[in-house]
C-alpha positions in Angstrom: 23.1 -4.9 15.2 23.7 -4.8 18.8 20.3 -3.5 20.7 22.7 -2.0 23.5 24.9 0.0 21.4 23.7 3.4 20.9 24.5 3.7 17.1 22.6 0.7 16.3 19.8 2.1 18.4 20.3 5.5 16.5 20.1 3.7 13.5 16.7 2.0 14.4 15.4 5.1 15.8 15.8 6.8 12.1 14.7 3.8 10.3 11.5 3.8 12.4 10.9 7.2 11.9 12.1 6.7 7.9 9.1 4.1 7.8 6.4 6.2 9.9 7.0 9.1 7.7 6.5 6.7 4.5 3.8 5.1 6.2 2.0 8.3 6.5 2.0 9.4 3.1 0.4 5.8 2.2 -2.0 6.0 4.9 -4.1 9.1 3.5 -4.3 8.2 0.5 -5.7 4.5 1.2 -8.2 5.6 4.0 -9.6 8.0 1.0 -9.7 5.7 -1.6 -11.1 3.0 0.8 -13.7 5.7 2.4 -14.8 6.0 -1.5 -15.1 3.1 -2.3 -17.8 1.9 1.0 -19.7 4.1 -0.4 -20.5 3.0 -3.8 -23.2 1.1 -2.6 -25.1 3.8 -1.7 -25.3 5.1 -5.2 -28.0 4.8 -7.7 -26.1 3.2 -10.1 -24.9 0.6 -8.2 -27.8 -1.8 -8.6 -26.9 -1.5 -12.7 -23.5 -3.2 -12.4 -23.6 -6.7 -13.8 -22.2 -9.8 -11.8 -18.2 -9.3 -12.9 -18.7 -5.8 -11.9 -19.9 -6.6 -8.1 -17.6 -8.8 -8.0 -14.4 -6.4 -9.0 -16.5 -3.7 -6.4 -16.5 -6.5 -3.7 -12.7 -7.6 -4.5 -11.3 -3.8 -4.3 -13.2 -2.5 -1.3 -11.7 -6.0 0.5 -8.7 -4.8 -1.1 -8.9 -1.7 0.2 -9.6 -2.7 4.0 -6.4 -4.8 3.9 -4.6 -2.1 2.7 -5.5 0.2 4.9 -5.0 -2.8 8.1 -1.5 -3.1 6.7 -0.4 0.2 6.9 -1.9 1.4 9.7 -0.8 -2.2 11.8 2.8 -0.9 12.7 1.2 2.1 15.0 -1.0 -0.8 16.5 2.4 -2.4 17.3 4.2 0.6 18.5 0.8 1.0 20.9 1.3 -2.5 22.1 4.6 -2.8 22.6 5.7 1.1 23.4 8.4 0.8 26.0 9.1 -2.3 26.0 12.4 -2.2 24.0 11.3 -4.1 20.7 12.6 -1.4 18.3 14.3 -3.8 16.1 11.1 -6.1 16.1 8.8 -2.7 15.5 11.1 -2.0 12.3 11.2 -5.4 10.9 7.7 -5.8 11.2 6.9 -2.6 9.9 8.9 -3.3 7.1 7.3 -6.2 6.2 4.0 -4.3 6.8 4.8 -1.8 4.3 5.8 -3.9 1.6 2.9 -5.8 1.5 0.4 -2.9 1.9 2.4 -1.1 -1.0 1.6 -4.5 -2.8 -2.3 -4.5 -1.9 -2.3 -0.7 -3.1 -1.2 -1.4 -6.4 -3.6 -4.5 -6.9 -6.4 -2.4 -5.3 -5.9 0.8 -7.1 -5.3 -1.2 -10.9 -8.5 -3.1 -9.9 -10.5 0.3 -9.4 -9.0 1.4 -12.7 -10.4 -1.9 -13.7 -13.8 -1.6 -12.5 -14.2 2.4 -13.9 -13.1 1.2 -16.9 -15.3 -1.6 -17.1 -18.1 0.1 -16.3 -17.9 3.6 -18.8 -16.0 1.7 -21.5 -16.6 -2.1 -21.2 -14.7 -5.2 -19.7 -11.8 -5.3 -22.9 -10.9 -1.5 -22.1 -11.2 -2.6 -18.3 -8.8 -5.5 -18.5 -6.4 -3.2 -20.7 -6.6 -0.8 -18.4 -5.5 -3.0 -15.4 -2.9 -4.3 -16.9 -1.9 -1.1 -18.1 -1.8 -0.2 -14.4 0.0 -3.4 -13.6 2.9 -2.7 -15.7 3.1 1.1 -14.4 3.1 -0.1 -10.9 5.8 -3.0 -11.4 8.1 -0.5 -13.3 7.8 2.4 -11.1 7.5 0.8 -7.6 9.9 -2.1 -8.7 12.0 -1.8 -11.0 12.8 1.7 -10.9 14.2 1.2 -7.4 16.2 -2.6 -8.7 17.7 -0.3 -11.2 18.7 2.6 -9.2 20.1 0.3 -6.8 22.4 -1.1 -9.3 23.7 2.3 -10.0 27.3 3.8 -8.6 26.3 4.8 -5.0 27.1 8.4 -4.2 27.9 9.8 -0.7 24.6 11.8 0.7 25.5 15.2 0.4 
């Protein structure tokens, strides 16, 4: 893509606002769970969780502040660098931004399955249950899409 052509710029204008619009879908529903989880701690049944426990509470909630770092890091970008003609940079990095909060959020959210699990049911149900959660993510976030791309493209109506 050529920066001073229009199209491409039209074209990196939609995938911007393509990923903001994904981005903010994300973004509420990782600063909930995350908000949830800090507060945990604060709970009287917190102090009853056994050693494997604090340590899945301790992984997630880190887990959880990554996530939430990832996703929101592209509007941190777009602060820094507003007007200063790095749209394709803003995309790329964005991209890669995305993808690897999308890929926290699935290892944060099958670990809090995890950890509920572990704690009403036992660690066997726990580690069934996040791999259960594994597996769902995996399919539906990855191969769903591998799959669909593979498929007979038809023209956007």
């Amino acid at each position: 893509m050529d920066a001073d052509d229009p199209n491409d710029r039209k074209t990196l204008d939609r995938n911007w606002d393509e990923l903001l619009q994904e981005l903010r879908v994300t973004q509420t529903g990782v600063q909930i769970l995350t908000g949830f989880l800090l507060t945990v701690p604060f709970t009287e049944r917190f102090g009853d969780l056994d050693r494997l426990q604090v340590a899945a509470y301790l992984t997630v909630v880190s887990g959880g502040v990554l996530t939430t770092g990832l996703v929101l890091a592209p509007v941190a970008f777009h602060r820094i660098l507003f007007r200063h003609r790095q749209r394709r940079w803003l995309v790329e990095a964005a991209n890669q931004c995305a993808r690897a909060g999308l890929v926290l959020l699935a290892l944060t959210s099958s670990g809090v399955l995890f950890l509920v699990f572990d704690v009403v049911l036992g660690t066997a149900p726990g580690l069934a249950a996040l791999g259960l959660a594994l597996a769902f993510f995996a399919i539906c976030w990855a191969v769903v899409p591998l799959i669909g791309e593979r498929q007979e493209e038809y023209p956007e109506s």
